[in-house]
N, CA, C and O atoms as CSV, one atom per row, in Angstrom:
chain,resi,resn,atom,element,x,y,z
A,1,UNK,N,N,9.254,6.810,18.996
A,1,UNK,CA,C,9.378,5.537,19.655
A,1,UNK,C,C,8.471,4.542,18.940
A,1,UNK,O,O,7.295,4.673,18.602
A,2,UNK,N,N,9.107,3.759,18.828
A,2,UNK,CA,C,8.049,1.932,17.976
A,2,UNK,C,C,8.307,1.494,19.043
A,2,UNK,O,O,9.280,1.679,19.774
A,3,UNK,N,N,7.158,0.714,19.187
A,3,UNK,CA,C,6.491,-0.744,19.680
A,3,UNK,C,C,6.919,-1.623,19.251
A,3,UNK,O,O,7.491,-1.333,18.201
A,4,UNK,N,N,6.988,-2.866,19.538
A,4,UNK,CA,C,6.490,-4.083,18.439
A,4,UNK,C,C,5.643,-5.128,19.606
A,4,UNK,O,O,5.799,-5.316,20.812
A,5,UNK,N,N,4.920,-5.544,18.831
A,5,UNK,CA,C,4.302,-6.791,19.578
A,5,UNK,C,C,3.635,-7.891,18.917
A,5,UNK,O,O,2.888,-7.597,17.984
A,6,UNK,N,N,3.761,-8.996,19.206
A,6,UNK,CA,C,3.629,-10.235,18.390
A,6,UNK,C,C,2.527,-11.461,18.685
A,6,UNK,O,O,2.946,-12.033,19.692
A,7,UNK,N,N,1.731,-11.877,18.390
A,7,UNK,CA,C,0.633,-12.543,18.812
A,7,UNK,C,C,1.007,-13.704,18.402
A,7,UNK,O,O,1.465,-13.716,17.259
A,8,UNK,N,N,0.955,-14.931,19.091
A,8,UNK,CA,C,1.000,-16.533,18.664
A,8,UNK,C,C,-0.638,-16.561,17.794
A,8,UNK,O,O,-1.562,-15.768,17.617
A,9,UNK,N,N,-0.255,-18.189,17.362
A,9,UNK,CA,C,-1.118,-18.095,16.684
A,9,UNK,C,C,-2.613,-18.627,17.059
A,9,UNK,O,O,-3.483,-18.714,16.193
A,10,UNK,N,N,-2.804,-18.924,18.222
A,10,UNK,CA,C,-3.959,-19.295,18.884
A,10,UNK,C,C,-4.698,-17.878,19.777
A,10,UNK,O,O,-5.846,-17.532,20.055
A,11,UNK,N,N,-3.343,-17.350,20.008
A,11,UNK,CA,C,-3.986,-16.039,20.919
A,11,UNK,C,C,-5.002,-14.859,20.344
A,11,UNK,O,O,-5.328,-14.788,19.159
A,12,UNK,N,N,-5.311,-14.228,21.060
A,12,UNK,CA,C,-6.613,-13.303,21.295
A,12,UNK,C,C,-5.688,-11.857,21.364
A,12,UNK,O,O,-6.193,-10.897,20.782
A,13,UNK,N,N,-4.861,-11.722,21.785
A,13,UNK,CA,C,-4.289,-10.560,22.213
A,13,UNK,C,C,-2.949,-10.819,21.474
A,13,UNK,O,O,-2.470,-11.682,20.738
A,14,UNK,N,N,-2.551,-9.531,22.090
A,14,UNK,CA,C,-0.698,-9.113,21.264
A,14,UNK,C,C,-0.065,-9.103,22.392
A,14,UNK,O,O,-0.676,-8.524,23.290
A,15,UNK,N,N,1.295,-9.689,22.762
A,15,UNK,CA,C,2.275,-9.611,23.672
A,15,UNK,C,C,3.045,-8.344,23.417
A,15,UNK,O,O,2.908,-7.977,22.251
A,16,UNK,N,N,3.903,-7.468,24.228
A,16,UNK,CA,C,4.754,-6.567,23.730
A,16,UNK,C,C,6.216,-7.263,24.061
A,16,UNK,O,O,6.612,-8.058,24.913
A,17,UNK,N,N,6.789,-6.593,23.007
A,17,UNK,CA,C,8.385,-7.541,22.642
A,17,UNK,C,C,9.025,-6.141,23.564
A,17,UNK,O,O,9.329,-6.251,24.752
A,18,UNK,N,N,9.150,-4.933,22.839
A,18,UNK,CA,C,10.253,-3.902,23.409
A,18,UNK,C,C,9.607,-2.983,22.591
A,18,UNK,O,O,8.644,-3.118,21.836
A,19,UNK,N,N,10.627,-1.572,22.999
A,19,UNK,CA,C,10.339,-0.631,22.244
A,19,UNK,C,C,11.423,-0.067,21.669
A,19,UNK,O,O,12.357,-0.746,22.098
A,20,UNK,N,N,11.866,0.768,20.954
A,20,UNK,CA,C,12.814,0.312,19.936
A,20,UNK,C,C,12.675,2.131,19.224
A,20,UNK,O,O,11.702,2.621,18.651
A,21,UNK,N,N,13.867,2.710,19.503
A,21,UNK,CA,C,13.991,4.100,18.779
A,21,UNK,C,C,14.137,4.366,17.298
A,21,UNK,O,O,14.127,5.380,16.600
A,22,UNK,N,N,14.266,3.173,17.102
A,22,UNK,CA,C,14.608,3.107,15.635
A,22,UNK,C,C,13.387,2.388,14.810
A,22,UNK,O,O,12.922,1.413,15.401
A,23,UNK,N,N,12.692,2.750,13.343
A,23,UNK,CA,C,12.248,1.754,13.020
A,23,UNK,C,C,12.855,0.157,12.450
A,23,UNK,O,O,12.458,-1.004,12.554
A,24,UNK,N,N,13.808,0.714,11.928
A,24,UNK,CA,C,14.987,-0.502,11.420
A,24,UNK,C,C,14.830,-1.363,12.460
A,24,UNK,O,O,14.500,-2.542,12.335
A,25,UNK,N,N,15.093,-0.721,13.638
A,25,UNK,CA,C,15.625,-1.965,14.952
A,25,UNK,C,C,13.700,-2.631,15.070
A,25,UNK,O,O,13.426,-3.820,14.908
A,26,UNK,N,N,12.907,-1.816,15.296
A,26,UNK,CA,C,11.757,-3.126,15.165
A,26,UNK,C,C,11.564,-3.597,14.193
A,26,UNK,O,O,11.015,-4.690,14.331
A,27,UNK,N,N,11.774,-3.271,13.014
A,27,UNK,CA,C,11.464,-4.474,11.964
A,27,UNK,C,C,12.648,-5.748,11.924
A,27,UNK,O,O,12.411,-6.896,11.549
A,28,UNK,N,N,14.004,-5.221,12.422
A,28,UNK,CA,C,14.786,-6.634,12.447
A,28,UNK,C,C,14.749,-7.465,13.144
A,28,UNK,O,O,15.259,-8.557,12.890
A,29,UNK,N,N,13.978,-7.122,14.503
A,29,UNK,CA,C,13.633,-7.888,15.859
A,29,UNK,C,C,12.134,-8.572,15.143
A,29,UNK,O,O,12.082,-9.777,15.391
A,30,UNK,N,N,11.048,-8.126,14.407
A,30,UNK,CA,C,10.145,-8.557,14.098
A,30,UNK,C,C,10.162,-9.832,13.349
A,30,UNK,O,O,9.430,-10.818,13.430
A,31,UNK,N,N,11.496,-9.483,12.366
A,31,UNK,CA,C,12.036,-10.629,11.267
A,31,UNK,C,C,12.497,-11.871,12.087
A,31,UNK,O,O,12.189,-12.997,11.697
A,32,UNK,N,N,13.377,-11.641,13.444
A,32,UNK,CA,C,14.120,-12.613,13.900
A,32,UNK,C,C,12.996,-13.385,14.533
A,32,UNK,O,O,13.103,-14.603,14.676
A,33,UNK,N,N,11.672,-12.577,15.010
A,33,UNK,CA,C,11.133,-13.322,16.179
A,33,UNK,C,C,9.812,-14.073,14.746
A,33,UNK,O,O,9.234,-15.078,15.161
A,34,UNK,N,N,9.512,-13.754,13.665
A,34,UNK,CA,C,9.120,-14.270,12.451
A,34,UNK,C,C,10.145,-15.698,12.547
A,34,UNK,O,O,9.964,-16.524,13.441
A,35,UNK,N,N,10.945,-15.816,11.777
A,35,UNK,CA,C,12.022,-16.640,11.255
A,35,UNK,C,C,12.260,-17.949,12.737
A,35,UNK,O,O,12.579,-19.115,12.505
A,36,UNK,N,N,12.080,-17.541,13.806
A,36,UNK,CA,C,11.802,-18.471,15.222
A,36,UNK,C,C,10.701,-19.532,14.706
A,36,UNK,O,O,10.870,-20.736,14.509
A,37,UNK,N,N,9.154,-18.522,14.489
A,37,UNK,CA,C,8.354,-18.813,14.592
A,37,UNK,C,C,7.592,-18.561,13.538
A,37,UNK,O,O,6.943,-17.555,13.823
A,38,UNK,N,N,7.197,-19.089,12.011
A,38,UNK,CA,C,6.751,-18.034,11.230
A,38,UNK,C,C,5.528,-18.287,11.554
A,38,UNK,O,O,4.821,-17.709,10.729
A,39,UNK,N,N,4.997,-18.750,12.187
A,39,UNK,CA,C,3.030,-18.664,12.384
A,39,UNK,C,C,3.304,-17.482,13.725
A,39,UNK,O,O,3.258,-17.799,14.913
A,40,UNK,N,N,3.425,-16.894,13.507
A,40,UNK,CA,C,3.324,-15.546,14.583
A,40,UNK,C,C,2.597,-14.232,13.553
A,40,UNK,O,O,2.581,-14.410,12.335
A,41,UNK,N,N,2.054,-13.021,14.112
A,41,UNK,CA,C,2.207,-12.231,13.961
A,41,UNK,C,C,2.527,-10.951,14.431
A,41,UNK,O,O,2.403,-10.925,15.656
A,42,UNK,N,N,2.811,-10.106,14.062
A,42,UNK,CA,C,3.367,-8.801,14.470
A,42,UNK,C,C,2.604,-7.613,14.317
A,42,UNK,O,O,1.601,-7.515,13.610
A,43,UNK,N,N,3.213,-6.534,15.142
A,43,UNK,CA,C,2.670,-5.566,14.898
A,43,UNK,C,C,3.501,-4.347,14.881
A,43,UNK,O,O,3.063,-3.943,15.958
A,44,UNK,N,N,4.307,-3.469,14.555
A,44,UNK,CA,C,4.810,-1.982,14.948
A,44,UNK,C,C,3.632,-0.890,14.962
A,44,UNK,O,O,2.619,-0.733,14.281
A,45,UNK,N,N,4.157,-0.274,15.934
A,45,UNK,CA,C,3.288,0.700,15.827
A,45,UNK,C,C,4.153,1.777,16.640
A,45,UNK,O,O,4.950,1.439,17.515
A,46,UNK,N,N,3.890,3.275,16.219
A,46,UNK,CA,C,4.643,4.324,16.574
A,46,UNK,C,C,3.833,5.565,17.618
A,46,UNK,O,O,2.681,5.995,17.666
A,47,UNK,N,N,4.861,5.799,18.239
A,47,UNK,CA,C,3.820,6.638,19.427
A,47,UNK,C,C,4.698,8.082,19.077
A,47,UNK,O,O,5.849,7.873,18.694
A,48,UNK,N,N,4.357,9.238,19.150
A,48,UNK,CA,C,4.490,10.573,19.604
A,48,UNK,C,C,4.668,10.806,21.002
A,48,UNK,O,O,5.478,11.656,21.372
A,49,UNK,N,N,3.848,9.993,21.997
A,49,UNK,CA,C,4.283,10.560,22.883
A,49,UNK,C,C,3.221,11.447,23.996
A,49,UNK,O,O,3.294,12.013,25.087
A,50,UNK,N,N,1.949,11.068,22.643
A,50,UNK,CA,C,0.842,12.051,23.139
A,50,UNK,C,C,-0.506,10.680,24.120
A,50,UNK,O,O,-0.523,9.449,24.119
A,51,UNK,N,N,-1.093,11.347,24.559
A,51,UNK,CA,C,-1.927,10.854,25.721
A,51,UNK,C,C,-3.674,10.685,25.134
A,51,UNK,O,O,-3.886,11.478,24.217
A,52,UNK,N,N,-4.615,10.023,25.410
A,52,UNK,CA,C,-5.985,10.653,25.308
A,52,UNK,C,C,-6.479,11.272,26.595
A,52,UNK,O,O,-5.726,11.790,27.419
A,53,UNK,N,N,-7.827,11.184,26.718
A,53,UNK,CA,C,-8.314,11.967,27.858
A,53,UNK,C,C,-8.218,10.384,28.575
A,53,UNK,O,O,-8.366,10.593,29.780
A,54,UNK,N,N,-8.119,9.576,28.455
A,54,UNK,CA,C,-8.458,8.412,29.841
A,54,UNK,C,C,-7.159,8.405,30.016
A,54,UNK,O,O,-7.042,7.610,30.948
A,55,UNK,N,N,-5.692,8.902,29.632
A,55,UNK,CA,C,-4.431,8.675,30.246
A,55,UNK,C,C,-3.765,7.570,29.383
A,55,UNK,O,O,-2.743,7.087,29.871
A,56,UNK,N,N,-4.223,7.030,28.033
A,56,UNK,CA,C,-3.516,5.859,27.038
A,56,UNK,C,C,-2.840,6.533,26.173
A,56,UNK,O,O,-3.048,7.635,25.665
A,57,UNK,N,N,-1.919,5.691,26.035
A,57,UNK,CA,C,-0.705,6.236,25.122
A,57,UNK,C,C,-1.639,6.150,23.329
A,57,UNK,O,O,-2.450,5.263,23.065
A,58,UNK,N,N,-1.306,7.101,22.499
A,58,UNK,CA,C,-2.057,7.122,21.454
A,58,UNK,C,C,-0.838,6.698,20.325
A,58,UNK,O,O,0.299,7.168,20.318
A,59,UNK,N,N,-1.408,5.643,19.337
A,59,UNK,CA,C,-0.297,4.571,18.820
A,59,UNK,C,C,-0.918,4.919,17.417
A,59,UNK,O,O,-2.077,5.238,17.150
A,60,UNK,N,N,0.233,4.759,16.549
A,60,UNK,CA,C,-0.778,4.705,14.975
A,60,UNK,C,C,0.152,3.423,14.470
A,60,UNK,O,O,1.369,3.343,14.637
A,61,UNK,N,N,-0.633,2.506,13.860
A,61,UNK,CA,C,-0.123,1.442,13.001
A,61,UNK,C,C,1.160,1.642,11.933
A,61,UNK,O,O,0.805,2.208,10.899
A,62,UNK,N,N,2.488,1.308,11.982
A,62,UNK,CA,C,3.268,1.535,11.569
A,62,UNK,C,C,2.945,0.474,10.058
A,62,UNK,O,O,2.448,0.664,8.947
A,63,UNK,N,N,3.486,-0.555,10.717
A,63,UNK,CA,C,3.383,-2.194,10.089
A,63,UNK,C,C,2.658,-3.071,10.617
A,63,UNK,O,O,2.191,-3.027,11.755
A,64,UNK,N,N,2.521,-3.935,9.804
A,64,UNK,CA,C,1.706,-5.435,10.313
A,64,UNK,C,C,2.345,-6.478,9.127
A,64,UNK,O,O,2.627,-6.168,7.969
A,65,UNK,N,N,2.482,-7.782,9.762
A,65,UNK,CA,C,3.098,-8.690,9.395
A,65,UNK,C,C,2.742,-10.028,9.780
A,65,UNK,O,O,3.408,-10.983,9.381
């Protein structure tokens, strides 16, 4: 499973867009929501599925954009 999530360009934090089984499908959603807005940035990132001990989903950096 990918993430994607996209930060304006004043913000502090990352919004989440969707999650997306495919990597193809988040990088073309990343491009469209780029091409809207190109002062944005992005993020994918891919989960397993696995947990830590406080109960958070554990993510590794796919892409950044």
């Amino acid at each position: 499973m990918y993430k994607l999530s996209i930060r304006k360009p004043k913000g502090y934090s990352y919004d989440e867009i969707g999650d997306f089984s495919e990597l193809e499908d988040a990088q073309e959603r990343a491009k469209k929501e780029k091409e809207k807005n190109p002062e944005i940035s992005y993020k994918i990132e891919e989960s397993n599925g696995s947990f830590n001990s406080y109960g958070e989903l554990l993510l590794d950096l796919v892409e950044k954009g």
